[in-house]
mmCIF file as gemmi writes it, N, C-alpha and C atoms, coordinates in Angstrom:
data_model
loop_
_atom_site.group_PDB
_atom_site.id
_atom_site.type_symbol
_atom_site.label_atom_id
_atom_site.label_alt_id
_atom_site.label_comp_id
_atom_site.label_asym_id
_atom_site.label_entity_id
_atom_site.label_seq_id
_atom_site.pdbx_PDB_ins_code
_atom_site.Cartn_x
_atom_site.Cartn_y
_atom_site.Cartn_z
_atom_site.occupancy
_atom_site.B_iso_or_equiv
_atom_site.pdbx_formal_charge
_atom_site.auth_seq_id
_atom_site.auth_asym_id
_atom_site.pdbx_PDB_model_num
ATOM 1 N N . UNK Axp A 1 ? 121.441 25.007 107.258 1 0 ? 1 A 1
ATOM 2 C CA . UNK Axp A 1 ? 120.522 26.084 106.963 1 0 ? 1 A 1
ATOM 3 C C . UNK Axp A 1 ? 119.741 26.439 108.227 1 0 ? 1 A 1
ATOM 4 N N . UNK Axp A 2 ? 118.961 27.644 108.445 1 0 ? 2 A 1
ATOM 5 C CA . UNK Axp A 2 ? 118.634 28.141 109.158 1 0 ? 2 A 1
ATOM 6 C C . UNK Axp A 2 ? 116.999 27.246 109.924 1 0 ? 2 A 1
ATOM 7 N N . UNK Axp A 3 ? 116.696 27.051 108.658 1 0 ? 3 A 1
ATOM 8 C CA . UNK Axp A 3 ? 115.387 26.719 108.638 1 0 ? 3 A 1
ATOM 9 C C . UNK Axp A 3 ? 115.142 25.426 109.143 1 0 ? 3 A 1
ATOM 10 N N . UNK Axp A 4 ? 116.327 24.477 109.376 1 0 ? 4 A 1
ATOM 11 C CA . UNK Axp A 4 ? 116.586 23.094 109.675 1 0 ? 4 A 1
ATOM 12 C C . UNK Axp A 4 ? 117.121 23.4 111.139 1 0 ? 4 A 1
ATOM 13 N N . UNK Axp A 5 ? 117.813 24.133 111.265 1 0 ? 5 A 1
ATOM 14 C CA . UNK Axp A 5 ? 118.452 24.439 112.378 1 0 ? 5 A 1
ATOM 15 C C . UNK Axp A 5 ? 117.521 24.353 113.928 1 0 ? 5 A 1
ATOM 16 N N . UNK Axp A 6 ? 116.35 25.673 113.359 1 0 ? 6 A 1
ATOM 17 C CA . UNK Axp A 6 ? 115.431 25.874 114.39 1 0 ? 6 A 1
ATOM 18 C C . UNK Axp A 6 ? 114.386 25.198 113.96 1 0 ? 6 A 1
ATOM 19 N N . UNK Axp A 7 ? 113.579 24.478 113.044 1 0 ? 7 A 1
ATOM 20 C CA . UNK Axp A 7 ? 112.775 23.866 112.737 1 0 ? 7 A 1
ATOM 21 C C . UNK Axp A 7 ? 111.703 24.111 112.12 1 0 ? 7 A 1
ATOM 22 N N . UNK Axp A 8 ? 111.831 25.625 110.945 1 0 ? 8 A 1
ATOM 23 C CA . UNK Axp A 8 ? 111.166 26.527 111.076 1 0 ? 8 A 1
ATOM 24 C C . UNK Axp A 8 ? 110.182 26.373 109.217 1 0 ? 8 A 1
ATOM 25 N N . UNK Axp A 9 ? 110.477 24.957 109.166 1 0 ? 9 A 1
ATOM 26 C CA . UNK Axp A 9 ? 110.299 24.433 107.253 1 0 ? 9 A 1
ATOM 27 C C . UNK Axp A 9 ? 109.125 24.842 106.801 1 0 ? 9 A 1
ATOM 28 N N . UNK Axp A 10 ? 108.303 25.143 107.886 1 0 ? 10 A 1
ATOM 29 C CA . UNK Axp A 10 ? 106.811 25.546 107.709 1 0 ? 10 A 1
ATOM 30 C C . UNK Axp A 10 ? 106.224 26.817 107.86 1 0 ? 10 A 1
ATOM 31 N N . UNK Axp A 11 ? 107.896 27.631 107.537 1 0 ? 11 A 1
ATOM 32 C CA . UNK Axp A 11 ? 107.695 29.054 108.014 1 0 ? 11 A 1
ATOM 33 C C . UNK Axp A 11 ? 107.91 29.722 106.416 1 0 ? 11 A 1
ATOM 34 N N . UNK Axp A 12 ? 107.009 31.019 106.403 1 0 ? 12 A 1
ATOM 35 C CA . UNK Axp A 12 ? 107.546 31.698 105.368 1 0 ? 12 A 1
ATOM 36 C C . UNK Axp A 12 ? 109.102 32.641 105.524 1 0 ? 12 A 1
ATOM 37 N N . UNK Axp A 13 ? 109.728 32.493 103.931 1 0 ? 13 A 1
ATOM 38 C CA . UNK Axp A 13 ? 111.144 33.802 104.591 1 0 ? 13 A 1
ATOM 39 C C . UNK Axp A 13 ? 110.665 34.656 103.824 1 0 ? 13 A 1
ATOM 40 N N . UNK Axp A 14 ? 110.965 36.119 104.382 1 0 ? 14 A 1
ATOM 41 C CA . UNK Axp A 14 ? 110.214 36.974 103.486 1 0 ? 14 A 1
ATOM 42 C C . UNK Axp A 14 ? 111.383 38.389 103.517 1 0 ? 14 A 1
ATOM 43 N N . UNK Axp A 15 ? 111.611 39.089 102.393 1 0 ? 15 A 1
ATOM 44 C CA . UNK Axp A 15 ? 112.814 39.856 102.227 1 0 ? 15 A 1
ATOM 45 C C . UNK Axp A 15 ? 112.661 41.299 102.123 1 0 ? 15 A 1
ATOM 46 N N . UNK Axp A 16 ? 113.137 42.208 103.279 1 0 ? 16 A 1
ATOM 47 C CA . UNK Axp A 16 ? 112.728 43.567 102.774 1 0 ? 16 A 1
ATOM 48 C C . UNK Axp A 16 ? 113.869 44.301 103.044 1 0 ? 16 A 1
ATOM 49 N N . UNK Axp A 17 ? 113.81 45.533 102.607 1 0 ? 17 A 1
ATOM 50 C CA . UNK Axp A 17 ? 114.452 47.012 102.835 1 0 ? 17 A 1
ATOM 51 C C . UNK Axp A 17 ? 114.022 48.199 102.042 1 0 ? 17 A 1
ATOM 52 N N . UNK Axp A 18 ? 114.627 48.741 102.051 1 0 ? 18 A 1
ATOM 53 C CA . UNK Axp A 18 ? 114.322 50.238 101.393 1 0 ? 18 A 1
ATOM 54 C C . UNK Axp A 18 ? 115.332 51.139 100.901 1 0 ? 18 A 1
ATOM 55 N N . UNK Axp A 19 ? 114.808 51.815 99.504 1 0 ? 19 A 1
ATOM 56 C CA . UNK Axp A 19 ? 115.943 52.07 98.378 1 0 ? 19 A 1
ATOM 57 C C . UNK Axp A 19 ? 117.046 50.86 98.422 1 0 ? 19 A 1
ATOM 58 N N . UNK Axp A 20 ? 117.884 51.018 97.699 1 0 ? 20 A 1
ATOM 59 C CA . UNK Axp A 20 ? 118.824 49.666 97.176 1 0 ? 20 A 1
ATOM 60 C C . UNK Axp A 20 ? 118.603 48.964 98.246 1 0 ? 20 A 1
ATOM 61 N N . UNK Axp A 21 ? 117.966 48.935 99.547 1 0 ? 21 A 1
ATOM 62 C CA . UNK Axp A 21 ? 118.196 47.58 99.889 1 0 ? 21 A 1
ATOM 63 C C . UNK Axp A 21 ? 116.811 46.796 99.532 1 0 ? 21 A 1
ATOM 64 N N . UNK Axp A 22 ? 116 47.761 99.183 1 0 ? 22 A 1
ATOM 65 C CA . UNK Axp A 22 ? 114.656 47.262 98.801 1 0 ? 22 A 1
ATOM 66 C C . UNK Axp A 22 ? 114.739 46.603 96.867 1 0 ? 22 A 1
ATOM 67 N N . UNK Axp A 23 ? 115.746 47.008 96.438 1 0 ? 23 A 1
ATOM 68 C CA . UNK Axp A 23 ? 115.64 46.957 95.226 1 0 ? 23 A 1
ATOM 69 C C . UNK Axp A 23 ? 115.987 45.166 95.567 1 0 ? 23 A 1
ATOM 70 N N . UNK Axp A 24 ? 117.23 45.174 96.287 1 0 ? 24 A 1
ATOM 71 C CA . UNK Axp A 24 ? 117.655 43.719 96.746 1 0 ? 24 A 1
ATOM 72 C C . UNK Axp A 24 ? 117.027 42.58 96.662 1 0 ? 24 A 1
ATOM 73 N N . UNK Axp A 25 ? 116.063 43 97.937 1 0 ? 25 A 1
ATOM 74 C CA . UNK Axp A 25 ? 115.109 42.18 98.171 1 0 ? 25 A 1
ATOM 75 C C . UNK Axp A 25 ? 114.005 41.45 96.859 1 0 ? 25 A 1
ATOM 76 N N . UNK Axp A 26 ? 113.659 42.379 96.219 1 0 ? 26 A 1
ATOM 77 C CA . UNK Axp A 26 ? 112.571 42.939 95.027 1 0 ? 26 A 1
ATOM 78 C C . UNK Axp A 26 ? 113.276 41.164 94.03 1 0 ? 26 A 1
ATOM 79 N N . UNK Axp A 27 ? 114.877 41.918 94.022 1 0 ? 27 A 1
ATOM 80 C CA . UNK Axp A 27 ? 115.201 40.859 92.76 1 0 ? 27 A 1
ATOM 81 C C . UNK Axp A 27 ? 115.664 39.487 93.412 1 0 ? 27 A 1
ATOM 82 N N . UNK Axp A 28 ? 116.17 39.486 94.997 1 0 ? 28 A 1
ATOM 83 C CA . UNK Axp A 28 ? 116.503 38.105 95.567 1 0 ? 28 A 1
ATOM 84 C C . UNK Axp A 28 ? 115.112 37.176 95.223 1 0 ? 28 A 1
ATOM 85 N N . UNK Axp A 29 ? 113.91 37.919 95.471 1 0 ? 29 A 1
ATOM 86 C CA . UNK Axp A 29 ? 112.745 36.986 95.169 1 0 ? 29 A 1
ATOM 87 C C . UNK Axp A 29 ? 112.596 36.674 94.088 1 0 ? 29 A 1
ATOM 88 N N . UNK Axp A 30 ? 112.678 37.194 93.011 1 0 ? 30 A 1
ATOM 89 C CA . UNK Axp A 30 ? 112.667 37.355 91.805 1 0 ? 30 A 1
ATOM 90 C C . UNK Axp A 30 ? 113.634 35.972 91.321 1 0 ? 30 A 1
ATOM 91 N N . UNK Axp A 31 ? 115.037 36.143 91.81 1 0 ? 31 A 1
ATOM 92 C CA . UNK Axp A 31 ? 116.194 35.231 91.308 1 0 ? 31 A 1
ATOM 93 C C . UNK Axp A 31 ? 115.606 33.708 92.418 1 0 ? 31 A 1
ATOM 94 N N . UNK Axp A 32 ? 115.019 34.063 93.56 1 0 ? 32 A 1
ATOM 95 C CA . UNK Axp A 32 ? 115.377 32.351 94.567 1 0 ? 32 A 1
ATOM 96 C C . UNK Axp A 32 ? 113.85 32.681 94.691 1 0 ? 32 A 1
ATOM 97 N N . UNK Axp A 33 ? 112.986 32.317 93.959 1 0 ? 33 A 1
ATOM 98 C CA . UNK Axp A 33 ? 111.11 32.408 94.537 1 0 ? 33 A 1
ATOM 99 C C . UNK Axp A 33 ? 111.487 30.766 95.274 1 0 ? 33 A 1
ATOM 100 N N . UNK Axp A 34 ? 111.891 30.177 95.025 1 0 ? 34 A 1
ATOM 101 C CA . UNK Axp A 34 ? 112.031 28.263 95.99 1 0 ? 34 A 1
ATOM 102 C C . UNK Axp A 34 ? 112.56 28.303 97.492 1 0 ? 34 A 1
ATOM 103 N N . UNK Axp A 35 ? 113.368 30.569 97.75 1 0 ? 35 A 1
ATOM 104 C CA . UNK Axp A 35 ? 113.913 29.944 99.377 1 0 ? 35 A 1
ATOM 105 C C . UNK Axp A 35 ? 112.962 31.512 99.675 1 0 ? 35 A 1
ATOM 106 N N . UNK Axp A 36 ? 112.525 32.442 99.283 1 0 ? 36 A 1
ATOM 107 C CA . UNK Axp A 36 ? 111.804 33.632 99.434 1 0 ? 36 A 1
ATOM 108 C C . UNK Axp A 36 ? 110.458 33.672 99.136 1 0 ? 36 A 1
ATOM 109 N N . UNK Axp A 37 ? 109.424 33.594 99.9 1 0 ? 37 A 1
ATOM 110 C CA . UNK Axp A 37 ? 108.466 33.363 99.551 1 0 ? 37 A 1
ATOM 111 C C . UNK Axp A 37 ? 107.852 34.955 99.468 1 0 ? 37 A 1
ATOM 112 N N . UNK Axp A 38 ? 108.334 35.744 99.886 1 0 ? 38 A 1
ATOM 113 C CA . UNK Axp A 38 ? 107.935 37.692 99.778 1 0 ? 38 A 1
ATOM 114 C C . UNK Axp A 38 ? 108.919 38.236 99.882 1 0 ? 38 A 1
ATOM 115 N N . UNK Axp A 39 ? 108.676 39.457 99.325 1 0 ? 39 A 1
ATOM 116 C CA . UNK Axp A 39 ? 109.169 40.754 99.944 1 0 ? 39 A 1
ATOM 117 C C . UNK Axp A 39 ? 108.589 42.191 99.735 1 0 ? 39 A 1
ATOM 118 N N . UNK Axp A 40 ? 109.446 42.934 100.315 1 0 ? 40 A 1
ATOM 119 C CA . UNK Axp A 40 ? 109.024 44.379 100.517 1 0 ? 40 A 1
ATOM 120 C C . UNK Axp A 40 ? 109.958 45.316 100.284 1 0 ? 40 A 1
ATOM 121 N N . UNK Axp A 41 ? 109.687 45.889 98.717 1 0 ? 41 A 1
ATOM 122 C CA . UNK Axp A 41 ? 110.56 47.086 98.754 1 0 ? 41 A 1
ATOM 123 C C . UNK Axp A 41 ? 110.089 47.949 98.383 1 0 ? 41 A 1
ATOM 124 N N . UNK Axp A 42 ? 110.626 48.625 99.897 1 0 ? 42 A 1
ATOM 125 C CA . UNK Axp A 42 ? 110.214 50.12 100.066 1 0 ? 42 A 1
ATOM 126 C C . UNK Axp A 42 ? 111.133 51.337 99.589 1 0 ? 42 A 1
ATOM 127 N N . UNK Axp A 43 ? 110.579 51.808 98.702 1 0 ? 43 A 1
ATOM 128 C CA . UNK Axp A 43 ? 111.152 53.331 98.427 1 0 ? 43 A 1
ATOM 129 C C . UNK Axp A 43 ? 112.231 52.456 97.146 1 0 ? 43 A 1
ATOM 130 N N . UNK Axp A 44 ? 112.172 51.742 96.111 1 0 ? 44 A 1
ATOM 131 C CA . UNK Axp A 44 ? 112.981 51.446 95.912 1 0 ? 44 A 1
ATOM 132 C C . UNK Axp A 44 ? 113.36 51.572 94.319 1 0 ? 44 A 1
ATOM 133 N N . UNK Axp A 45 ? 113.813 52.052 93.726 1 0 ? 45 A 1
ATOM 134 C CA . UNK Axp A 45 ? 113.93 52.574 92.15 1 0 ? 45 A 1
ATOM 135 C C . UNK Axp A 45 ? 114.356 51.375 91.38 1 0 ? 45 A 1
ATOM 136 N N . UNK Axp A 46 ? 113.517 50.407 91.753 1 0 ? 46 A 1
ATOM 137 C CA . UNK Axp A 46 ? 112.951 49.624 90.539 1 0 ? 46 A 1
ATOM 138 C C . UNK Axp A 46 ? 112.802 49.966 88.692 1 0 ? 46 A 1
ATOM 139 N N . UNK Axp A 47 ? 112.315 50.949 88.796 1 0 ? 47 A 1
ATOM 140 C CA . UNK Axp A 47 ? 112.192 51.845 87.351 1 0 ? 47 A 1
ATOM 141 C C . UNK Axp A 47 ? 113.182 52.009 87.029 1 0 ? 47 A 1
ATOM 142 N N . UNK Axp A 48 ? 114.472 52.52 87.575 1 0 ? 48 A 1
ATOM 143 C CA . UNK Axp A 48 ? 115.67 53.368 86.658 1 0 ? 48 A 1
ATOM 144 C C . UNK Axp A 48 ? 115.855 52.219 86.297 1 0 ? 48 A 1
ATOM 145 N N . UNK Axp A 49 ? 115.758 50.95 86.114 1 0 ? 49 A 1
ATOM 146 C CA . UNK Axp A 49 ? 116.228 49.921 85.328 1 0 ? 49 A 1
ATOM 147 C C . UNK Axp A 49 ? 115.333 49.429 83.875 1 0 ? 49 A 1
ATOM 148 N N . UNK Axp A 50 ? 115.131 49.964 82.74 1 0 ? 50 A 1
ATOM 149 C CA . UNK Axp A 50 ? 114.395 49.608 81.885 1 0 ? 50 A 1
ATOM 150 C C . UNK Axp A 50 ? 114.729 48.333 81.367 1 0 ? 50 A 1
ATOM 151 N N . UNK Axp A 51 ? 115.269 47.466 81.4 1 0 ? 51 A 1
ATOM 152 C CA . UNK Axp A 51 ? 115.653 45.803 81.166 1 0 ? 51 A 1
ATOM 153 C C . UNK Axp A 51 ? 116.904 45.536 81.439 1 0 ? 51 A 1
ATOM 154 N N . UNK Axp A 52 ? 117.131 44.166 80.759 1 0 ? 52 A 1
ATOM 155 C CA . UNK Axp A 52 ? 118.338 43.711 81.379 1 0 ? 52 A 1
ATOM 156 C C . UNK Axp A 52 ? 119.461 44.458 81.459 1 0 ? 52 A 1
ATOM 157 N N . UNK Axp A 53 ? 120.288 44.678 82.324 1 0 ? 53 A 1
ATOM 158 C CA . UNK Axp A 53 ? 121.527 45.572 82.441 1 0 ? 53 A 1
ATOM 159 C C . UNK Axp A 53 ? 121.436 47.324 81.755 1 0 ? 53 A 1
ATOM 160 N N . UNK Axp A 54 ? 120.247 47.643 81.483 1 0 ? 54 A 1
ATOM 161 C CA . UNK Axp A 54 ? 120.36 49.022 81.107 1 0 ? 54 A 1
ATOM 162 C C . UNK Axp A 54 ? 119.763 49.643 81.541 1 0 ? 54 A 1
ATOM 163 N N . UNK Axp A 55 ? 120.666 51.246 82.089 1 0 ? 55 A 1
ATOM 164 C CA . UNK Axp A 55 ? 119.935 51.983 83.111 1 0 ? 55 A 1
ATOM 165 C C . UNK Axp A 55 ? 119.723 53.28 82.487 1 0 ? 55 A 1
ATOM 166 N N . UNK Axp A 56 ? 118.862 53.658 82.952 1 0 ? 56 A 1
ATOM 167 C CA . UNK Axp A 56 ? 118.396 55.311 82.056 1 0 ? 56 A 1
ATOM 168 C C . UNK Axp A 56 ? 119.273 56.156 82.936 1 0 ? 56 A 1
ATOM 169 N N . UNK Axp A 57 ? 120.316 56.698 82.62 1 0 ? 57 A 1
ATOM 170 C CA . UNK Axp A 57 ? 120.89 57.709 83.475 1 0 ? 57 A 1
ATOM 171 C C . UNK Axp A 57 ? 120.757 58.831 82.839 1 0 ? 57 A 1
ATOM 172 N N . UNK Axp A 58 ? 120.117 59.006 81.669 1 0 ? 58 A 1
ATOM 173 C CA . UNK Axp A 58 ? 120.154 60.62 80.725 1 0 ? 58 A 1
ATOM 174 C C . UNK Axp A 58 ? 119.346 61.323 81.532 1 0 ? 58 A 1
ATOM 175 N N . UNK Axp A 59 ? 118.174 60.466 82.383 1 0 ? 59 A 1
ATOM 176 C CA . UNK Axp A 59 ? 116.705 61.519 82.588 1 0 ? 59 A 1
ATOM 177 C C . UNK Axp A 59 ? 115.954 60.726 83.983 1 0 ? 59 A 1
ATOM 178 N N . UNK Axp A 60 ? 117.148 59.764 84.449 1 0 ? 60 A 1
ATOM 179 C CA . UNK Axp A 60 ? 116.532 59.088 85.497 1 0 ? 60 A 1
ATOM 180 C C . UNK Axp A 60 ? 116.714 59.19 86.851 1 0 ? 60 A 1
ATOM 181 N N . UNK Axp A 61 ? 117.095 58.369 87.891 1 0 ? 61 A 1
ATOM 182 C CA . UNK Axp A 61 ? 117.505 58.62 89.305 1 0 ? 61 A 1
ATOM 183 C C . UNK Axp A 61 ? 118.573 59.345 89.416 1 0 ? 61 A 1
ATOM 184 N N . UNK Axp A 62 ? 119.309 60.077 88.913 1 0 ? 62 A 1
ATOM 185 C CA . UNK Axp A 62 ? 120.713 60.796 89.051 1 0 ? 62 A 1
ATOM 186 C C . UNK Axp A 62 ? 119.733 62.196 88.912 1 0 ? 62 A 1
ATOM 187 N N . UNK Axp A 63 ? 118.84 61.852 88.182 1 0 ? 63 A 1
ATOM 188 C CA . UNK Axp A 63 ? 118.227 63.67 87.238 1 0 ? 63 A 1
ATOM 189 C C . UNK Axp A 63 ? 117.25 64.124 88.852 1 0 ? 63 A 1
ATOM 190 N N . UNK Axp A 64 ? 116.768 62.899 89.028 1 0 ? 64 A 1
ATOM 191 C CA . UNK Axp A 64 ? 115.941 63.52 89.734 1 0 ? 64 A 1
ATOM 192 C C . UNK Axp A 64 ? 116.502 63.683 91.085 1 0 ? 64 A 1
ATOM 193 N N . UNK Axp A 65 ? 117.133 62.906 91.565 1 0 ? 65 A 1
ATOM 194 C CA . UNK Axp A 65 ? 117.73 63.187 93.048 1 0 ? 65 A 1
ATOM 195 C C . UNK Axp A 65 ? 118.724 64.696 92.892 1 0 ? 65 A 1
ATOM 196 N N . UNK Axp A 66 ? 119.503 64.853 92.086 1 0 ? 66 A 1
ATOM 197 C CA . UNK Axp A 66 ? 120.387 65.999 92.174 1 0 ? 66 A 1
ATOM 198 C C . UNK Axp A 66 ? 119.514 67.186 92.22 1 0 ? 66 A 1
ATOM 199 N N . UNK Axp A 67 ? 118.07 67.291 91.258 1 0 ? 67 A 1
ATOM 200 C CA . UNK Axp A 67 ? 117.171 68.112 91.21 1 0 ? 67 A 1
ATOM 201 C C . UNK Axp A 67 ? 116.243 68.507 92.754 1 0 ? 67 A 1
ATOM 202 N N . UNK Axp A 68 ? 116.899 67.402 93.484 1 0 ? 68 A 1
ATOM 203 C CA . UNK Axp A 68 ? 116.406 67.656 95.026 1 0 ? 68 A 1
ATOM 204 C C . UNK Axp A 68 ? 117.359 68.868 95.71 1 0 ? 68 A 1
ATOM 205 N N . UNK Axp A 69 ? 118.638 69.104 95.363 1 0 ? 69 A 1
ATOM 206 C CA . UNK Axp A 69 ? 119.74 69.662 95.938 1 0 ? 69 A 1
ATOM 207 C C . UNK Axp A 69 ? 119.681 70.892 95.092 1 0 ? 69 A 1
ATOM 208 N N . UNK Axp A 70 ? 118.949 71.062 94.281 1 0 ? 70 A 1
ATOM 209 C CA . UNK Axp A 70 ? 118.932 72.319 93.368 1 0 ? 70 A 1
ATOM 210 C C . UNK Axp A 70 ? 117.253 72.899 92.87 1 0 ? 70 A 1
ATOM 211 N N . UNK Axp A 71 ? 116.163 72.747 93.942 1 0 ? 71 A 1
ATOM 212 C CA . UNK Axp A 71 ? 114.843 72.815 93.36 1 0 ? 71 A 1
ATOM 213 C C . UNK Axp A 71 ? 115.171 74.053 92.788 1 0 ? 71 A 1
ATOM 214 N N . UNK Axp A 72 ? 115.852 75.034 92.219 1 0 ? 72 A 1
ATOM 215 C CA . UNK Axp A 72 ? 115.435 76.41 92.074 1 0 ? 72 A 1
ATOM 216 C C . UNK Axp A 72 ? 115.883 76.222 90.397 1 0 ? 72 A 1
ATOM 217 N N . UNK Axp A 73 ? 116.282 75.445 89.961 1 0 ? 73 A 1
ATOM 218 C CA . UNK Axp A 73 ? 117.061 75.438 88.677 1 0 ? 73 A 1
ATOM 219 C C . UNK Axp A 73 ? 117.953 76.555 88.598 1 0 ? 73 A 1
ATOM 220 N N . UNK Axp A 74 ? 118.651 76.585 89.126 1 0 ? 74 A 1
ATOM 221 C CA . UNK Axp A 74 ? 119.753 77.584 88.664 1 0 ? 74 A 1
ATOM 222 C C . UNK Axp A 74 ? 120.952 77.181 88.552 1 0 ? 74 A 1
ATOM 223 N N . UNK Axp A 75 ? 121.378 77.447 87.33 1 0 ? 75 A 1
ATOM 224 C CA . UNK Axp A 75 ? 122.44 76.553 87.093 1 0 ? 75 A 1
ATOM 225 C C . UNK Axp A 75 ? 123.824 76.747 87.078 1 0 ? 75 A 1
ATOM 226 N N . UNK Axp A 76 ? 124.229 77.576 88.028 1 0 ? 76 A 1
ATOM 227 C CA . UNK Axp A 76 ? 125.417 78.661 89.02 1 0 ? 76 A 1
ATOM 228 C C . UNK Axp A 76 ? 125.693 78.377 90.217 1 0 ? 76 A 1
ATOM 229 N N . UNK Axp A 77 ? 124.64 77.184 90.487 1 0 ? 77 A 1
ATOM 230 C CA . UNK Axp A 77 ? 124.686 76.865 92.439 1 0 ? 77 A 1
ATOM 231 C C . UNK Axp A 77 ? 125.767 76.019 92.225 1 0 ? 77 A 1
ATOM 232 N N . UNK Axp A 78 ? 126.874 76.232 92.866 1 0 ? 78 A 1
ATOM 233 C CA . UNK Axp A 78 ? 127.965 75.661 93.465 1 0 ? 78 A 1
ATOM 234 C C . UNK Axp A 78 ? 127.962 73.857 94.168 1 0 ? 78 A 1
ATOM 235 N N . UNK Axp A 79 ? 126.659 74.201 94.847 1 0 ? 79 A 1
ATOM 236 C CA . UNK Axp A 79 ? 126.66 72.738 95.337 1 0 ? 79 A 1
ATOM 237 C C . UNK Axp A 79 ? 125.798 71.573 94.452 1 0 ? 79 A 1
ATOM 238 N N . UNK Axp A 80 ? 124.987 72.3 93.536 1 0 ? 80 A 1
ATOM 239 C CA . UNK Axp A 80 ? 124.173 71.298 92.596 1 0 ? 80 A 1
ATOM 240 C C . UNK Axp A 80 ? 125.703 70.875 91.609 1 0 ? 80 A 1
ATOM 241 N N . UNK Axp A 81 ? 126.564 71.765 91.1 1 0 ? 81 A 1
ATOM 242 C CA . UNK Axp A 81 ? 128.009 71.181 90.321 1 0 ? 81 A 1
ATOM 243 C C . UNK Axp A 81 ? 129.109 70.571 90.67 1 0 ? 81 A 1
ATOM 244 N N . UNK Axp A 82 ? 128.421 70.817 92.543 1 0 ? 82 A 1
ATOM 245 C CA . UNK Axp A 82 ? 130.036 69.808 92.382 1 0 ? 82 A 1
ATOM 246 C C . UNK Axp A 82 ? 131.138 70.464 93.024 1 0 ? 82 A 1
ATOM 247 N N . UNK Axp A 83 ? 130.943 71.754 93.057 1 0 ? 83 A 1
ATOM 248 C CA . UNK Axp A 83 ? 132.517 72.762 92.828 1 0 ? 83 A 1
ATOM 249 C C . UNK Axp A 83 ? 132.921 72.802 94.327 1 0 ? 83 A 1
């Protein structure tokens, strides 16, 4: 291990990124709090997950990011469908 390696047992490890890599981090601490003592996630859609294994996709991160590529609501734009 790392921490044996350089001598570092008295060091905190602490886990970050941003969007999914922040979500990462969020749950590595979550799953190992005994080798992660923090983290930091930034920007990270924590929410679209309402519990175990179920994700809101009717009205959640899909709704709102595509709604970035289409602020005008119009629902003929070529690139908000796909075409």
């Amino acid at each position: 291990m790392l921490k044996a390696k350089y001598d570092l047992q008295d060091h905190a490890t602490i886990a970050f990124g941003g969007s999914y890599g922040g979500m990462l981090a969020a749950w590595m601490r979550m799953k190992y709090p005994h080798v992660i003592q923090g983290s930091l996630a930034a920007s990270a859609p924590v929410l679209l997950f309402k519990g175990a294994n179920k994700i809101d996709l009717a009205g959640g991160f899909g709704k709102i990011t595509s709604d970035d590529f289409n602020p005008t609501g119009m629902a003929n734009d070529t690139c908000y469908n796909g075409m």
